[in-house]
C-alpha positions as CSV (number, residue, x, y, z in Angstrom):
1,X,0.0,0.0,0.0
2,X,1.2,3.8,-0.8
3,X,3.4,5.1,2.3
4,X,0.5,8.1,2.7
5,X,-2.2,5.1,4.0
6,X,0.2,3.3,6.1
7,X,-1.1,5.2,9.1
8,X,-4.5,4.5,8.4
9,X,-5.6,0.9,7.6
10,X,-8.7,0.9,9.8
11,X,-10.0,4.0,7.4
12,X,-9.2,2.5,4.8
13,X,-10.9,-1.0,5.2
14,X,-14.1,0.9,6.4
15,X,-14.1,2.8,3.3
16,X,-13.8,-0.1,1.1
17,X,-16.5,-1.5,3.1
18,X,-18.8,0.8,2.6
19,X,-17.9,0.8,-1.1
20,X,-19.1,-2.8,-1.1
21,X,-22.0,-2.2,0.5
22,X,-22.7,0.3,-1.6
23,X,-22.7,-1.4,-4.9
24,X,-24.4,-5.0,-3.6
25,X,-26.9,-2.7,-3.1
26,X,-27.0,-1.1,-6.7
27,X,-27.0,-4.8,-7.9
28,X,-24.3,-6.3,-10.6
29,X,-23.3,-3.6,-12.5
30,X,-24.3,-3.6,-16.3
31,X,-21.6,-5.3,-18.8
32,X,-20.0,-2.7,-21.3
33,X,-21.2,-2.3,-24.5
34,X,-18.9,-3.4,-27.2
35,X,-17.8,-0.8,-29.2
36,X,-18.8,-1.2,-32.8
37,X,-16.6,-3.1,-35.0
38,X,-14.8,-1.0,-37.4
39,X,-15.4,-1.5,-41.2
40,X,-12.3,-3.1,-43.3
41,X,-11.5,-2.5,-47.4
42,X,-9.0,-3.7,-49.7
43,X,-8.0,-0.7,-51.6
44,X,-6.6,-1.0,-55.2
45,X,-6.2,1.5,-58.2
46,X,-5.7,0.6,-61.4
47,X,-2.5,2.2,-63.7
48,X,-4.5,2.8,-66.7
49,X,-7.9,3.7,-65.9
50,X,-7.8,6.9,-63.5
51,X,-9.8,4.6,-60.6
52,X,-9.4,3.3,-56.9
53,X,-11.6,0.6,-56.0
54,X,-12.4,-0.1,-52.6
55,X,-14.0,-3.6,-51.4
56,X,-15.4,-4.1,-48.0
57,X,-13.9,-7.1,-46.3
58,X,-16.8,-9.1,-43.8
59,X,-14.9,-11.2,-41.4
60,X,-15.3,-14.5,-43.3
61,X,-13.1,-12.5,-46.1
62,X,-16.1,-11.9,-48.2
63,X,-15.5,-9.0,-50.8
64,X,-18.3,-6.7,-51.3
65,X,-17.6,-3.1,-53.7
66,X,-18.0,-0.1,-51.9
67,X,-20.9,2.1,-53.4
68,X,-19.5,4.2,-55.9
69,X,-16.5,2.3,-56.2
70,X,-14.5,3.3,-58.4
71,X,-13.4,6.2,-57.4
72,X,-11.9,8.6,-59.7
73,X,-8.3,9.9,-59.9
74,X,-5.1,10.7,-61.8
75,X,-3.8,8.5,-64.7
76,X,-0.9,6.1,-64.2
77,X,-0.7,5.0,-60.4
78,X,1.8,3.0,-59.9
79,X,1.4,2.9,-56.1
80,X,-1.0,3.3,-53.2
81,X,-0.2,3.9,-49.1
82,X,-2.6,4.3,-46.4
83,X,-2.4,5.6,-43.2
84,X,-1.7,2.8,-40.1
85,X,-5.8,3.5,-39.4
86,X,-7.0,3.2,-42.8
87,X,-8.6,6.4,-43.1
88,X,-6.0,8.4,-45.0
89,X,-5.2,7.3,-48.7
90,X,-2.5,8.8,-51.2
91,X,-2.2,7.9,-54.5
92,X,0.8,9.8,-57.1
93,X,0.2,9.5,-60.4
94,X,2.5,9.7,-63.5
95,X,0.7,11.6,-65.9
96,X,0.0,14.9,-64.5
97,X,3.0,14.4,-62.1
98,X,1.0,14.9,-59.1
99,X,0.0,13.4,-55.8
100,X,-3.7,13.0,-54.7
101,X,-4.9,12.3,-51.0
102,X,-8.0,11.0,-50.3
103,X,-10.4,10.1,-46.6
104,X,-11.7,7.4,-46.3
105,X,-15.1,6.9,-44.2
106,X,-16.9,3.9,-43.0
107,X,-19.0,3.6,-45.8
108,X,-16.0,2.9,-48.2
109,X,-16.6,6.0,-49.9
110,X,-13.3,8.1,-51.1
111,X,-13.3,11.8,-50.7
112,X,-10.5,14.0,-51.7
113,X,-8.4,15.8,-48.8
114,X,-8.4,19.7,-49.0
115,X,-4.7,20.8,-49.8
116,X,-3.8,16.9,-50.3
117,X,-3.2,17.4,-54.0
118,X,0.1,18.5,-54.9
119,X,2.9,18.6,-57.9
120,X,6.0,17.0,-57.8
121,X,9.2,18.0,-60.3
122,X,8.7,15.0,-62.8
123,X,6.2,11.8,-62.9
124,X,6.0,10.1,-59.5
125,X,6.2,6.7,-59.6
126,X,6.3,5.6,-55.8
127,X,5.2,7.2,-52.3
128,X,5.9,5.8,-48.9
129,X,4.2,6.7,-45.3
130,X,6.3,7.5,-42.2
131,X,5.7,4.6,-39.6
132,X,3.9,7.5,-37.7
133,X,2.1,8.8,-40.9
134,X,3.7,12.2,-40.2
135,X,5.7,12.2,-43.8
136,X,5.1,11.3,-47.1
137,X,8.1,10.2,-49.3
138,X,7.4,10.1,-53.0
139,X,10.2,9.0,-55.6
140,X,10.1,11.0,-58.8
141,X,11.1,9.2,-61.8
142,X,14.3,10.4,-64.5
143,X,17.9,9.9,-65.0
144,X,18.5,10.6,-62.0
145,X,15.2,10.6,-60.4
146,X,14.8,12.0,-56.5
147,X,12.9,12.1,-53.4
148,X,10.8,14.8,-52.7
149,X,9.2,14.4,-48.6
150,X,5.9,16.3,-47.8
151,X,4.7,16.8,-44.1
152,X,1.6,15.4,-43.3
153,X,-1.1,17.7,-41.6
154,X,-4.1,15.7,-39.2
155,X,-6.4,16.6,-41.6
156,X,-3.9,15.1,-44.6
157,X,-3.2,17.9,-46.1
158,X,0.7,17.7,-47.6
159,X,2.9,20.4,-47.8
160,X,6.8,20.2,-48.9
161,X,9.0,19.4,-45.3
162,X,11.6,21.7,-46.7
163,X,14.4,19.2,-47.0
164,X,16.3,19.0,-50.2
165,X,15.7,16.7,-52.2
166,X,18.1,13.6,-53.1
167,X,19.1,12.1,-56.1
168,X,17.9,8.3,-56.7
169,X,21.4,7.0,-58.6
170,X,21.9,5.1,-62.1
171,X,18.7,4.7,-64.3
172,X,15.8,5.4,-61.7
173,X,13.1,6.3,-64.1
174,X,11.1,3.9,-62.4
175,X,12.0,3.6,-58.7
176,X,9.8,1.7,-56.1
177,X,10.3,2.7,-52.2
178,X,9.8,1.1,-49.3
179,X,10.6,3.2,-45.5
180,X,11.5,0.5,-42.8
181,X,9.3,0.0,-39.6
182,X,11.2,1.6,-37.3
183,X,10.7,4.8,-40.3
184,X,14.9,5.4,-39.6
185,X,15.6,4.3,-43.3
186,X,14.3,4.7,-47.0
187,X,15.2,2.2,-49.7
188,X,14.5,2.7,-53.7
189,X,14.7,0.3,-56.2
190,X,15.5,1.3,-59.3
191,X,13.2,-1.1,-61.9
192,X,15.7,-0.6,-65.0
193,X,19.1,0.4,-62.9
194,X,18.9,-2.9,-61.4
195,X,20.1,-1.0,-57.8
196,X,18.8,-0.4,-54.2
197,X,19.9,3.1,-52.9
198,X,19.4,3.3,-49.2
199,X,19.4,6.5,-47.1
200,X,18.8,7.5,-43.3
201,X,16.1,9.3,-42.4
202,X,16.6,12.3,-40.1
203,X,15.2,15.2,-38.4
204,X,12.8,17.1,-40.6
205,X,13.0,14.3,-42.9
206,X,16.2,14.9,-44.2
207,X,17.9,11.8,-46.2
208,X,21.5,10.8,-46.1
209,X,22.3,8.5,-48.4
210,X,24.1,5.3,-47.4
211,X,25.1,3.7,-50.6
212,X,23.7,2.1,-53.4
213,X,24.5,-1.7,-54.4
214,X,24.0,-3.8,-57.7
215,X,21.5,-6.1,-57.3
216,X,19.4,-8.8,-59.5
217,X,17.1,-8.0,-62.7
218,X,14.4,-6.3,-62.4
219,X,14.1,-5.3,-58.6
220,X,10.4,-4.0,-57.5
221,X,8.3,-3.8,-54.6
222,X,10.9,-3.7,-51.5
223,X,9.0,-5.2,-48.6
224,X,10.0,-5.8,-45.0
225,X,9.5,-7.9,-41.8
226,X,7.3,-6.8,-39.4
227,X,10.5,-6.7,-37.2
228,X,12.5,-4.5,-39.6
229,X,15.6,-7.2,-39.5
230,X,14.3,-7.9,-43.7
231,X,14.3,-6.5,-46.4
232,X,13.0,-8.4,-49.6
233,X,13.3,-7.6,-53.1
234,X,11.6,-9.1,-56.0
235,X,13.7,-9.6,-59.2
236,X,11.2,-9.5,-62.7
237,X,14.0,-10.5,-65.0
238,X,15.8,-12.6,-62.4
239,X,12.9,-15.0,-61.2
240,X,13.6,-14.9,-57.9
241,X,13.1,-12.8,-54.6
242,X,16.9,-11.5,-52.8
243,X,16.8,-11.1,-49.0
244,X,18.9,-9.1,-46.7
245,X,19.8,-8.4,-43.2
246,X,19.4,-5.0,-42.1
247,X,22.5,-3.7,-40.1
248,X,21.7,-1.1,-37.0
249,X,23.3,1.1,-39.1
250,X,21.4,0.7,-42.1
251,X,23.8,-1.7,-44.1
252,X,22.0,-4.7,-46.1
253,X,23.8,-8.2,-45.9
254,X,22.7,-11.1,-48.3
255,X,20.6,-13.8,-46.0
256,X,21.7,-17.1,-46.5
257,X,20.8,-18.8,-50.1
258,X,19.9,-15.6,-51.3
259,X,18.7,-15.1,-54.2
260,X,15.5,-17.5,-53.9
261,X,13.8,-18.9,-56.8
262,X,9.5,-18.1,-57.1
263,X,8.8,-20.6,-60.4
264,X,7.7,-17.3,-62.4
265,X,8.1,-13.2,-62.8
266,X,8.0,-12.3,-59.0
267,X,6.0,-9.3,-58.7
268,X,6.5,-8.3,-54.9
269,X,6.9,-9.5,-51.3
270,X,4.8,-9.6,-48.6
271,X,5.7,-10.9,-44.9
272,X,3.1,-12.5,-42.7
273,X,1.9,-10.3,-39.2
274,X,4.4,-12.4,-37.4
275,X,7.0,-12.5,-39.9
276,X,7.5,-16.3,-40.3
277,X,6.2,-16.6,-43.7
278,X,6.7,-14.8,-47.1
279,X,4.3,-14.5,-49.8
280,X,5.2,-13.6,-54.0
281,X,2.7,-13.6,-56.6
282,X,4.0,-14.6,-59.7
283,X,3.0,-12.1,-62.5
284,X,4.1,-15.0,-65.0
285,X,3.9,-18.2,-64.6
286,X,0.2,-18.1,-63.0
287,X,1.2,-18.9,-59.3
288,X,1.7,-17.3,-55.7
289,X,5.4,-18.5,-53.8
290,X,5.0,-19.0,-50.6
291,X,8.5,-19.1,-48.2
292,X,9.0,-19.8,-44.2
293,X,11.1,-17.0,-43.0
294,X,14.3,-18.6,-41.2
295,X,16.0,-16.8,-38.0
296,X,19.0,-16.0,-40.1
297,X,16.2,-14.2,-42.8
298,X,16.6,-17.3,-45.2
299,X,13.7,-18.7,-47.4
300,X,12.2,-22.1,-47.4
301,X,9.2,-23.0,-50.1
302,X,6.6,-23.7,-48.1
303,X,4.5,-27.0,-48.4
304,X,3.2,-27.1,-52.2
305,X,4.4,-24.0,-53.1
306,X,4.3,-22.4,-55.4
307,X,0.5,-22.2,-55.4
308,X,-1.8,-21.9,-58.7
309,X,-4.1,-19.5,-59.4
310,X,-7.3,-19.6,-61.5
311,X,-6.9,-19.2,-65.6
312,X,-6.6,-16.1,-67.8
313,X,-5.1,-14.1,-64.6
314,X,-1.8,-12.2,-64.3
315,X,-0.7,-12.1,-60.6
316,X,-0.3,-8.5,-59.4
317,X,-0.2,-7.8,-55.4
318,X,-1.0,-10.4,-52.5
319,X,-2.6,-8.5,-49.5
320,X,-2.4,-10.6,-45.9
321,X,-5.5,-10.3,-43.6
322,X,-4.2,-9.8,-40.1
323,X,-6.2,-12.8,-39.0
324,X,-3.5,-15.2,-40.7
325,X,-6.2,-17.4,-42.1
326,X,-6.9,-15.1,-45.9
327,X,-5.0,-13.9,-48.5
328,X,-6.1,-11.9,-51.2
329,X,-4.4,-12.1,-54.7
330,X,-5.0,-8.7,-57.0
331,X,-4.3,-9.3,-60.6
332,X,-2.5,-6.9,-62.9
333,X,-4.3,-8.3,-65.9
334,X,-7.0,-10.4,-66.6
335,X,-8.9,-12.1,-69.4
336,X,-12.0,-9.8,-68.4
337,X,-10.1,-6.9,-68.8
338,X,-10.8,-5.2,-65.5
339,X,-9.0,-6.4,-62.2
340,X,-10.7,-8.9,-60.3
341,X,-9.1,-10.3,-56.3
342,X,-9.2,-13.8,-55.7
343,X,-9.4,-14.8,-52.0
344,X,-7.6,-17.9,-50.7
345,X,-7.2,-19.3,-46.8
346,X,-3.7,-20.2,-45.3
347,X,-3.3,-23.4,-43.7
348,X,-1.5,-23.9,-40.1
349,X,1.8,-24.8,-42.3
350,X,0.9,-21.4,-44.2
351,X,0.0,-23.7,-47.5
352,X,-2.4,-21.8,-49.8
353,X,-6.2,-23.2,-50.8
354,X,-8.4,-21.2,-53.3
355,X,-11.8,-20.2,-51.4
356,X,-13.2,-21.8,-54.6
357,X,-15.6,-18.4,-54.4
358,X,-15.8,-16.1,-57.6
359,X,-13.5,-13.7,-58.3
360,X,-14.7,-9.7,-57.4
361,X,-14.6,-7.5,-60.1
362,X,-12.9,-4.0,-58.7
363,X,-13.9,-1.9,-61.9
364,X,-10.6,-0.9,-62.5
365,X,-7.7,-1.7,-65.3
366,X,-4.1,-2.9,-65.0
367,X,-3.3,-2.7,-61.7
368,X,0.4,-2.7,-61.8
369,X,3.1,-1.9,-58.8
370,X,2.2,-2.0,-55.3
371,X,-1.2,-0.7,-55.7
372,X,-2.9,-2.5,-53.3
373,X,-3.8,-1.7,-49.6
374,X,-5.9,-3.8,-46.9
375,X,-7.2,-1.4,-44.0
376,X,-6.8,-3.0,-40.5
């Protein structure tokens, strides 16, 4: 007990019997209400047809379209980011070389941010949150491209941070990001350079760049471990995924083995919640890789793997549900022309199985890059 009520124990246990007393005779006291459950969506745009759908995810992974999905926008995204709580959505796009910011509310419904839409010195072709959502790191395509960093207001409204921007090296004119969880480093792939450029992040948002290294064919899509000790990189032209160990200070280390082979054009890489399980579709060769995630960072196929995936589609993005029972595969092409997302369940030993339900239809056209975003 506190030193203050040493003195006074008698007090005290009268007090808390008279509290007693006092609430047997009010009777039981009434159970909380639960607060409601708040709506889910799986957000994708697609590249070439100026649209973000957003489906609304039921617990049993059932896909329904928001009303008025799609929702209108630039031309040529090439990426999509969402704030940690869903509700904040920016999207750049290469055409008009701009960046468009969107809320979103419970109904699914998209509405653009005041003050959220902003130009950038050349087309964008990536943008990254901040862990904390308080920055917004966009990669601007050319020879050399660069990062430009905008602050991020509560109400999502960007404006530049005022750091100078840095120069992505070698042939960048279509670099992917991806900003660590612990937001103290930036990494840029560079789709035609074939390097990863990696710079710390300091105050203000000022980047320092660390060095740039060689790496396979075709990297896109950096993706991380939960834990940050990760970084994966998906190789197009190499057919496999490369893995890394992330030094304190920044430095990336080949895991074990690496590179890893997918069996197709790996398009991507997405760790599990827990970080024990890696999943790449395969953009050709019709399949989804799936990998256990070794303490040293090295990849094991996982049982069957890798894992079809119904006819006429074109792997684009996997999106995890948090449960770790559902997986949703977004094409980047289909035989129906418009995008459709295909929901499977993970097994215990993280195999894949096909719902067997119908594909959804998002409305929307080639969704290429990391377009893709399920809400938690």
């Amino acid at each position: 007990m506190p030193r203050p009520f040493r003195g006074n124990r008698g007090t005290t246990t009268t007090l808390l019997a008279v509290l007693l007393c006092a609430l047997g005779a009010a009777g039981p006291a009434a159970p909380a209400s639960a607060a409601p459950e708040r709506p889910r969506f799986l957000i994708t745009a697609g590249t070439a047809s100026l649209g973000i759908s957003v489906l609304r995810v039921a617990r049993d992974a059932t896909l329904t379209p928001a009303p008025g999905s799609p929702f209108p926008t630039g031309f040529g995204v090439l990426s999509l980011v969402a704030s940690a709580d869903g509700r904040t959505v920016y999207v750049p796009h290469a055409g008009d070389f701009g960046v468009s910011g969107y809320r979103l509310d419970d109904n699914g419904t998209l509405t653009p941010i005041p003050g959220a839409a902003v130009t950038v010195g050349g087309p964008p072709t990536s943008a990254r949150l901040s862990p904390d959502g308080t920055v917004l790191f966009v990669v601007v395509g050319g020879v050399p491209g660069h990062v430009e960093s905008f602050t991020v207001a509560p109400s999502g409204a960007l404006t530049p941070t005022g750091a100078s921007r840095v120069a992505v090296e070698g042939l960048s004119a279509v670099g992917m990001a991806g900003v660590d969880p612990s937001g103290r480093f930036l990494r840029v792939a560079t789709y035609i350079g074939d390097t990863v450029s990696s710079y710390a992040v300091g105050a203000g948002a000022a980047l320092t760049p660390l060095g740039t290294q060689t790496v396979r064919f075709g990297p896109v899509a950096p993706g991380y471990t939960p834990d940050g000790r990760f970084l994966y990189v998906s190789n197009e032209f190499g057919f496999d995924v490369s893995g890394y160990a992330i030094a304190d200070d920044g430095g990336l280390t080949p895991t074990p083995g690496s590179p890893y082979p997918t069996g197709g054009v790996p398009h991507g890489a997405v760790a599990s919640a827990d970080g024990s399980r890696l999943y790449v579709p395969n953009a050709v060769g019709s399949s989804i890789a799936g990998f256990a995630v070794g303490a040293d960072g090295a990849l094991t196929p996982l049982p069957g793997s890798p894992y079809p995936v119904p006819a006429g589609t074109m792997p684009g993005q996997v999106a995890l549900d948090p449960d770790g029972r559902h997986l949703y595969l977004v094409d980047v092409l289909t035989a129906q022309i418009t995008t459709r997302v295909h929901t499977y369940t993970i097994g215990p030993d993280g195999a894949l199985t096909h719902t067997g339900r119908d594909p959804v239809d998002t409305g929307v056209f080639m969704s290429d890059g990391p377009v893709a975003v399920l809400t938690r």
